[in-house]
C-alpha positions as a Markdown table, in Angstrom:
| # | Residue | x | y | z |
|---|---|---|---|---|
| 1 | Unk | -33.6 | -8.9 | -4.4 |
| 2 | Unk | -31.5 | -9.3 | -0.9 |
| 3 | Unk | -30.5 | -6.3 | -0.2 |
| 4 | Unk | -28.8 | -7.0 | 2.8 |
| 5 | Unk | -25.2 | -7.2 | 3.5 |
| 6 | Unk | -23.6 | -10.4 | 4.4 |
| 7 | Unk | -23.0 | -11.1 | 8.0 |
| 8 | Unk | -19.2 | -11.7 | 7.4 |
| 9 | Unk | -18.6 | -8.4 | 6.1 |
| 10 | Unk | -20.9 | -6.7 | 9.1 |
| 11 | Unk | -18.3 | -8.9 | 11.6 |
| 12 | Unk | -15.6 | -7.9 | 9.7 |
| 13 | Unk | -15.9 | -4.0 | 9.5 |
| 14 | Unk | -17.1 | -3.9 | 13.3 |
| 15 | Unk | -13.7 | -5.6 | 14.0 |
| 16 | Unk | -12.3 | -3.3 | 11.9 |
| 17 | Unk | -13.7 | -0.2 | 12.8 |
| 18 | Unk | -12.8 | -0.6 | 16.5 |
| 19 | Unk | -8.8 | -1.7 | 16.0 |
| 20 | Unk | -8.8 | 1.3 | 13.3 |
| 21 | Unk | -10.9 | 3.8 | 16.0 |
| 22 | Unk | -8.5 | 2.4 | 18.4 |
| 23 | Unk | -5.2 | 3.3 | 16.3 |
| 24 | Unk | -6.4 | 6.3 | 15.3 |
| 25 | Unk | -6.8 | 7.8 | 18.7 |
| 26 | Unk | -3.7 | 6.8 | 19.6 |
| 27 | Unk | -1.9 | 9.5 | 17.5 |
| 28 | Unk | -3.3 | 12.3 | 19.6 |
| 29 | Unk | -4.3 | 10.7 | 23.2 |
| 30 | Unk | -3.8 | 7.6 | 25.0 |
| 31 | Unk | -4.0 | 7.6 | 29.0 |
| 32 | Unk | -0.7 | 7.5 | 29.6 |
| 33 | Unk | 2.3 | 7.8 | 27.8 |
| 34 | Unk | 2.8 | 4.0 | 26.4 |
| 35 | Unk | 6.7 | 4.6 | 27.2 |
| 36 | Unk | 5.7 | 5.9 | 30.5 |
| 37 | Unk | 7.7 | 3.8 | 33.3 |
| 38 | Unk | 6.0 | 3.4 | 37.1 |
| 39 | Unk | 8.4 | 0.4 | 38.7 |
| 40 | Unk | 6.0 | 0.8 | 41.9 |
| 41 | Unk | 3.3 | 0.0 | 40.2 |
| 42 | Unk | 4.4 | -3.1 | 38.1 |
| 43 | Unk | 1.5 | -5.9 | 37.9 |
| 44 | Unk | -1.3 | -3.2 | 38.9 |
| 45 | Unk | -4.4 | -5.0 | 38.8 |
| 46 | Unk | -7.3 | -3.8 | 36.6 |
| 47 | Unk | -8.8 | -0.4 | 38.2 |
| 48 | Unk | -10.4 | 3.2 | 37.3 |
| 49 | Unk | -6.3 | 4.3 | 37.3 |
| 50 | Unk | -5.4 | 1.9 | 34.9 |
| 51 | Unk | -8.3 | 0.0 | 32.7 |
| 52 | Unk | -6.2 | -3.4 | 31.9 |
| 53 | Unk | -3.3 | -3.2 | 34.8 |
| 54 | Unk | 0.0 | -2.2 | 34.5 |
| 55 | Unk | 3.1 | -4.5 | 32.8 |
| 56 | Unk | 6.3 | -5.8 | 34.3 |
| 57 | Unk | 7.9 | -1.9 | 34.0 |
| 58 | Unk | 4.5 | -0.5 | 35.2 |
| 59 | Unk | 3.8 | 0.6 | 31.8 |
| 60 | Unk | -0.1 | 1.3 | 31.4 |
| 61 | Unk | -1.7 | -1.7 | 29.4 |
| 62 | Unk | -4.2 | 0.3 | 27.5 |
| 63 | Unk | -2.0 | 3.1 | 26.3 |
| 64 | Unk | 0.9 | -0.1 | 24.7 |
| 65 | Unk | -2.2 | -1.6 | 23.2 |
| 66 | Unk | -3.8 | 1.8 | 21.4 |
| 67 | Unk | 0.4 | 2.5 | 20.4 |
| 68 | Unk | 0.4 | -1.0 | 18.9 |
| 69 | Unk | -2.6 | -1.0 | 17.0 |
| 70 | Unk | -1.5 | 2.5 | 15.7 |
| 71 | Unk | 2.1 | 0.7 | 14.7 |
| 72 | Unk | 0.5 | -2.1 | 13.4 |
| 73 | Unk | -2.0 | -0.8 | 10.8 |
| 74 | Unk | 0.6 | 2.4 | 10.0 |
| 75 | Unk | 3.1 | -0.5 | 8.9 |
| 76 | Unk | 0.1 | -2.5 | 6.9 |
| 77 | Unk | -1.1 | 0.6 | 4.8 |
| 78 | Unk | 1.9 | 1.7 | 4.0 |
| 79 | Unk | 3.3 | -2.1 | 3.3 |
| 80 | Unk | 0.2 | -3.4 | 1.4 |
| 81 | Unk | -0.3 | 0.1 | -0.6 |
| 82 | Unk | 3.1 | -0.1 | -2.0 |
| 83 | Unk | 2.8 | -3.8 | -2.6 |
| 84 | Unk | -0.7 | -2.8 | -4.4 |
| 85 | Unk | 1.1 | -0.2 | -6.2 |
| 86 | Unk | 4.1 | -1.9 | -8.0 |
| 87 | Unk | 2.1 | -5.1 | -8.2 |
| 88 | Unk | -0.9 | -3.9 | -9.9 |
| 89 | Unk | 1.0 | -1.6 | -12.4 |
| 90 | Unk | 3.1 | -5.0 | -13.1 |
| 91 | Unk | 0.1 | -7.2 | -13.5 |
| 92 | Unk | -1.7 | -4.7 | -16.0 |
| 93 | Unk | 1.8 | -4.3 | -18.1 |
| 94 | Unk | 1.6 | -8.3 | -18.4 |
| 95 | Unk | -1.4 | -8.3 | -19.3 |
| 96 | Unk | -1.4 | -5.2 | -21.8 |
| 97 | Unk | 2.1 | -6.4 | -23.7 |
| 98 | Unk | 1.9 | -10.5 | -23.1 |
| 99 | Unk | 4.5 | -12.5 | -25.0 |
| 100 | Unk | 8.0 | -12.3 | -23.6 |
| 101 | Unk | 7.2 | -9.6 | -20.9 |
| 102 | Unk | 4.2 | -11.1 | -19.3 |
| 103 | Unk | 6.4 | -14.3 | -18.8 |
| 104 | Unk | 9.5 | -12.2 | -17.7 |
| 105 | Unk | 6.9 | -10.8 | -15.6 |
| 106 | Unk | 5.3 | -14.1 | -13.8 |
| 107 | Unk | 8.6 | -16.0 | -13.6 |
| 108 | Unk | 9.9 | -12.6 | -11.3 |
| 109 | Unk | 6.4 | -13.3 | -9.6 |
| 110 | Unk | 7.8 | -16.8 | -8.7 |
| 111 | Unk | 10.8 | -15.8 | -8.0 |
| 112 | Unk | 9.5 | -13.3 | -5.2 |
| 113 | Unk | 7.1 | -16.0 | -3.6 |
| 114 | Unk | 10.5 | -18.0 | -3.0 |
| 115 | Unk | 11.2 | -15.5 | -0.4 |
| 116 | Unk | 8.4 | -15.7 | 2.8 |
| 117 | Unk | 8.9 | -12.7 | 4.5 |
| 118 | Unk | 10.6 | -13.7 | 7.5 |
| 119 | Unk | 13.5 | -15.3 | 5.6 |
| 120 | Unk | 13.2 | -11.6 | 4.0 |
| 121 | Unk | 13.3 | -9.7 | 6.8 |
| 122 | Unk | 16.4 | -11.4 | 8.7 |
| 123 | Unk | 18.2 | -10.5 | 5.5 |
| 124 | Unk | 17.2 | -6.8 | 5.6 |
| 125 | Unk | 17.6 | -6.6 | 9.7 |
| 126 | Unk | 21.2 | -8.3 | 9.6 |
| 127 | Unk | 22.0 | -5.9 | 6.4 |
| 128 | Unk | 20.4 | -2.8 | 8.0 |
| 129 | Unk | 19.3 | -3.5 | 11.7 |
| 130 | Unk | 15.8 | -4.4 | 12.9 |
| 131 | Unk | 13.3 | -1.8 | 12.6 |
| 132 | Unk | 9.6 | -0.9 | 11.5 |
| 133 | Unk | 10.8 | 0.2 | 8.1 |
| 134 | Unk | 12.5 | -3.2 | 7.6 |
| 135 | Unk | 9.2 | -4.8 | 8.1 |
| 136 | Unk | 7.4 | -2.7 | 6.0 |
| 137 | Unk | 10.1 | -3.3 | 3.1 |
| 138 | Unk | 9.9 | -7.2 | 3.8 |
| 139 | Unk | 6.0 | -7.3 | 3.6 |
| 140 | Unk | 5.8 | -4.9 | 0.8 |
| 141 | Unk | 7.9 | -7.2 | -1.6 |
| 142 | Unk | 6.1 | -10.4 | -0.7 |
| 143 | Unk | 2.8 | -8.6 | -2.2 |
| 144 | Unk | 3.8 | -7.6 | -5.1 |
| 145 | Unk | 3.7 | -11.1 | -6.6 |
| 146 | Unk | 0.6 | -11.5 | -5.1 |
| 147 | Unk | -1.1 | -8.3 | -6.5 |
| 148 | Unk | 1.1 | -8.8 | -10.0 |
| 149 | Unk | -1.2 | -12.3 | -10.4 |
| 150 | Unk | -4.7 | -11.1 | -9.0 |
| 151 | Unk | -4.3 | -8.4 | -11.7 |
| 152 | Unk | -3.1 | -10.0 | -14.7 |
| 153 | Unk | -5.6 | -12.5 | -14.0 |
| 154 | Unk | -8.7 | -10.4 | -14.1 |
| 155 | Unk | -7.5 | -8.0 | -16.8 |
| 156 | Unk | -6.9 | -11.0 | -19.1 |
| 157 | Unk | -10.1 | -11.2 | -19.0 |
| 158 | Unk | -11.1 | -7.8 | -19.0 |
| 159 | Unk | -9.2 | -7.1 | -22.6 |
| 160 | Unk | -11.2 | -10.2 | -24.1 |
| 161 | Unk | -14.5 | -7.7 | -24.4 |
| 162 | Unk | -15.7 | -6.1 | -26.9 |
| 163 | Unk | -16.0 | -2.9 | -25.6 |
| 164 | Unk | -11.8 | -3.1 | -25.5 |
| 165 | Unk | -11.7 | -4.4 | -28.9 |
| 166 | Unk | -13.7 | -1.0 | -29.7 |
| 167 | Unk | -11.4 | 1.2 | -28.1 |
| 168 | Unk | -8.4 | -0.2 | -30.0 |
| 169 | Unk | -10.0 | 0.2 | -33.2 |
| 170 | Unk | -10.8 | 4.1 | -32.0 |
| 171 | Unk | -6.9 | 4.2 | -31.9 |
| 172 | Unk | -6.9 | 4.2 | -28.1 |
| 173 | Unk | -3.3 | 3.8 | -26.9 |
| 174 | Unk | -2.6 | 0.7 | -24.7 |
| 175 | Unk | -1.7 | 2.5 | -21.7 |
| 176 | Unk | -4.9 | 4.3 | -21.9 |
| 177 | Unk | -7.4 | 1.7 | -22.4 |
| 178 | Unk | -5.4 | 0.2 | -19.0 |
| 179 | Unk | -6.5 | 3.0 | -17.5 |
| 180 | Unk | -10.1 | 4.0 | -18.6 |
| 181 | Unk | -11.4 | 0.2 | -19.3 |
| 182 | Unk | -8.9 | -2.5 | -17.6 |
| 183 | Unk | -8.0 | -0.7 | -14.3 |
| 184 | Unk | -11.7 | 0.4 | -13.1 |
| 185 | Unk | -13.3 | -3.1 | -13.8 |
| 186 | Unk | -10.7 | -4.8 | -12.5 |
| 187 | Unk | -10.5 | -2.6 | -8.6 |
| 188 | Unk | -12.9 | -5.5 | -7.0 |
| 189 | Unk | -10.9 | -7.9 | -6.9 |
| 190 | Unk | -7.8 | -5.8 | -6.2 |
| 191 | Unk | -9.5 | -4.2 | -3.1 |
| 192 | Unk | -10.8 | -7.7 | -2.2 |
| 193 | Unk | -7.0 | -8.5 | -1.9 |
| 194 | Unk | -6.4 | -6.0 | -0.7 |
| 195 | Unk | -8.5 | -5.9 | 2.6 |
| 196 | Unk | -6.9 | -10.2 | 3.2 |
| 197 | Unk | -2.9 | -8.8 | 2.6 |
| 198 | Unk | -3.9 | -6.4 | 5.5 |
| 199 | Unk | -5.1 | -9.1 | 7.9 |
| 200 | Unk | -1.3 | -11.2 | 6.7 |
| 201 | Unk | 0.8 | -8.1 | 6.8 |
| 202 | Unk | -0.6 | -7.4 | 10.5 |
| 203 | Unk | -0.3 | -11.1 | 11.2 |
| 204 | Unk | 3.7 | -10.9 | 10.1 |
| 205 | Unk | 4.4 | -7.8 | 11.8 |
| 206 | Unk | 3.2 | -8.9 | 15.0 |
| 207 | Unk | 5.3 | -12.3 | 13.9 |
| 208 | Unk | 8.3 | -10.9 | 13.0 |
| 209 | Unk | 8.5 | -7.9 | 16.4 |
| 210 | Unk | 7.4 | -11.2 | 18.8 |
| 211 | Unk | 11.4 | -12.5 | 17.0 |
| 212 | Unk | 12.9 | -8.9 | 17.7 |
| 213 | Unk | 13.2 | -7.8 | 14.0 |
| 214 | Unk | 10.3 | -5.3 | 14.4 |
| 215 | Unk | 9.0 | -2.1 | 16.6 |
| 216 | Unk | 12.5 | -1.7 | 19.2 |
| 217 | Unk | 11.8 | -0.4 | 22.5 |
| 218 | Unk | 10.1 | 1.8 | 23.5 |
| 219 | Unk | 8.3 | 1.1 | 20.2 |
| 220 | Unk | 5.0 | -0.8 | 21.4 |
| 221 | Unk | 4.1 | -4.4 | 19.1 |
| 222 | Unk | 1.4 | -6.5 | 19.4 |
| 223 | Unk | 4.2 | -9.3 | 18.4 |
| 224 | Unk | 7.2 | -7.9 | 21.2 |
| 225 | Unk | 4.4 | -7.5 | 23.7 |
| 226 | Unk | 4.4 | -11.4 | 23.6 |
| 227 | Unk | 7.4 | -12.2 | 23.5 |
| 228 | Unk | 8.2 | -10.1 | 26.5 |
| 229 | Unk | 4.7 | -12.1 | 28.7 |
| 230 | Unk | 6.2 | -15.3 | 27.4 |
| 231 | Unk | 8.9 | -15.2 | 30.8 |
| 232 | Unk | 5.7 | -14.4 | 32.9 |
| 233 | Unk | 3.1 | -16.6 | 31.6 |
| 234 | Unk | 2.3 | -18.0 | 35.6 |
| 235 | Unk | 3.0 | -14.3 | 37.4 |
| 236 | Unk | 0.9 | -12.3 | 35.1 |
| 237 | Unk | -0.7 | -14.2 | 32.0 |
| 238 | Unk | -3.0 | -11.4 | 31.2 |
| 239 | Unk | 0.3 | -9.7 | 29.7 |
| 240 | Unk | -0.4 | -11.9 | 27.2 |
| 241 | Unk | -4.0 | -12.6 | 27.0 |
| 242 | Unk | -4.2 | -9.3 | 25.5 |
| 243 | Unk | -2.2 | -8.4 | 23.0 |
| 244 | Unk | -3.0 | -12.1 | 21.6 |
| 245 | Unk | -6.7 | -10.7 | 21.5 |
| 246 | Unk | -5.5 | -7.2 | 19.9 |
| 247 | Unk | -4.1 | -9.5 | 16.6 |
| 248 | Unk | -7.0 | -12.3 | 16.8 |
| 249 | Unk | -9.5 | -9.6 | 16.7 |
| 250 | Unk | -7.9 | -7.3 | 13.9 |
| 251 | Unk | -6.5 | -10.5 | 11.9 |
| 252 | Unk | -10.2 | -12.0 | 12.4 |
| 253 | Unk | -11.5 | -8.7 | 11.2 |
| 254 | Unk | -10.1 | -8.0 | 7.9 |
| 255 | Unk | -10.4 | -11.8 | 7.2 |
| 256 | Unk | -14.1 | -11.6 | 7.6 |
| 257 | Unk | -14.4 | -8.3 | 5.9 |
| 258 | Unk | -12.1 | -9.5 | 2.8 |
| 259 | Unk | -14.5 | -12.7 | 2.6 |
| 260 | Unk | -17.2 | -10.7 | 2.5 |
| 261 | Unk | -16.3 | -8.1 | -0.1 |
| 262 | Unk | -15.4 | -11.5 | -2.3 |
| 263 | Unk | -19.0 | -12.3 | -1.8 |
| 264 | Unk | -20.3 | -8.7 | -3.2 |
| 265 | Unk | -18.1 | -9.0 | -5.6 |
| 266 | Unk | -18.7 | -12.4 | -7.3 |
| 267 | Unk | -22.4 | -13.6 | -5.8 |
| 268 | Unk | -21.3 | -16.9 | -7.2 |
| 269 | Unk | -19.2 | -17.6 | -4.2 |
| 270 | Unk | -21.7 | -16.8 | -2.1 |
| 271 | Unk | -24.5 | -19.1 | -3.8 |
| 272 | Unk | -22.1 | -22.0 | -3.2 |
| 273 | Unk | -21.9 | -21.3 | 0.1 |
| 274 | Unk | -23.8 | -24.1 | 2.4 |
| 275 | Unk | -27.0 | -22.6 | 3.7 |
């Protein structure tokens, strides 16, 4: 038996590992304050004082990255968990009850991937104002649909066993054979999910802040980062060049790892891989 892991998921969590490590660290040290202005030092070259340069403001290019990638995966746990949350309790009360409740259930589902987040969001920013916690509602409620049908799916199946059909005839309750049978052999594919909504949540908060309905200054993004290099592409294109790197890497990251968990999860996939 191969024992090893796939190379996908290895990519994956290295990618991972470093724009977490990176976010991480920003909570208690970054080398300057990423709010910090120096107007005599706008467009510093790369150098022992600053590690990427300075911006337009003579804000330190390290310290906004480290800030972003701390905004960026705060607003993706917090977004996906909740979307995991309500949408995985949804999808096992479809799947537990069926008839008219799993369809009011599904139809709601559709009804919730009518609305991409962006469309979302500009509601919620001109009802409320931009902001972080705008992003985070407009990302959460685009996953729950997406979690509701990942986990009806797979507990459909799950409540088709035999060891459920035991349980019921012990007298087991519906809501607890959801949670001692359906919920634990159904987590793979939920954290599979899971691990790709966080490479799309970070790919529409960077999206939505590069449109000014995210992080407001002083508030560092990945996405408003962009948009603010986007008037000095030919002065100083490296204002750019890396915060585009900052979302390839961790978008590329949890992509690879998600692929890769699928692949634990269901060899299958993996056998019909080309060689």
């Amino acid at each position: 038996m191969n024992a090893r892991l796939p190379v996908n998921i290895l990519i994956g969590a290295a990618l991972v590992a470093v724009v977490m490590f990176a976010a991480l660290l920003s909570a208690i040290w970054t080398p300057y304050p990423y709010a910090g202005i120096d107007v005599a030092n706008k467009f510093a070259a790369p150098s022992g004082a600053h590690w990427l340069g300075t911006d337009q403001l003579g804000r330190d290019l390290v310290s906004q990255l480290m800030a972003a990638a701390g905004n960026s995966m705060g607003v993706a746990v917090v977004a996906v968990g909740i979307g995991c949350s309500i949408g995985t309790a949804l999808g096992l009360l479809a799947a537990a009850k069926g008839g008219w409740i799993e369809e009011l259930i599904m139809r709601l589902s559709d009804l919730g991937f009518a609305f991409p987040a962006l469309l979302f969001a500009i509601m919620l920013a001109a009802a409320f104002g931009p902001s972080l916690s705008m992003v985070v509602i407009a990302i959460a409620f685009i996953n729950i649909p997406t979690f509701a049908r990942v986990t009806r799916a797979a507990a459909n199946q799950i409540w088709r066993r035999e060891y459920v059909f035991a349980a019921r005839a012990a007298g087991m309750s519906t809501f607890a054979i959801s949670r001692d049978h359906i919920l634990p052999n159904i987590a793979a594919p939920v954290i599979v999910q899971a691990t790709i909504e966080f490479a799309v949540a970070i790919l529409v908060e960077a999206a939505l802040s590069y449109l000014g309905l995210g992080a407001q200054p002083p508030e560092p993004s990945w996405g408003r980062m962009l948009a603010e290099a986007q008037t000095l592409m030919y002065l100083a294109p490296q204002l750019a060049v890396w915060p585009g790197l900052c979302i390839v890497t961790a978008v590329l990251g949890f992509g690879l790892l998600g692929d890769g968990l699928r692949d634990i999860s269901d060899p299958r996939l993996a056998r019909r891989r080309p060689a």
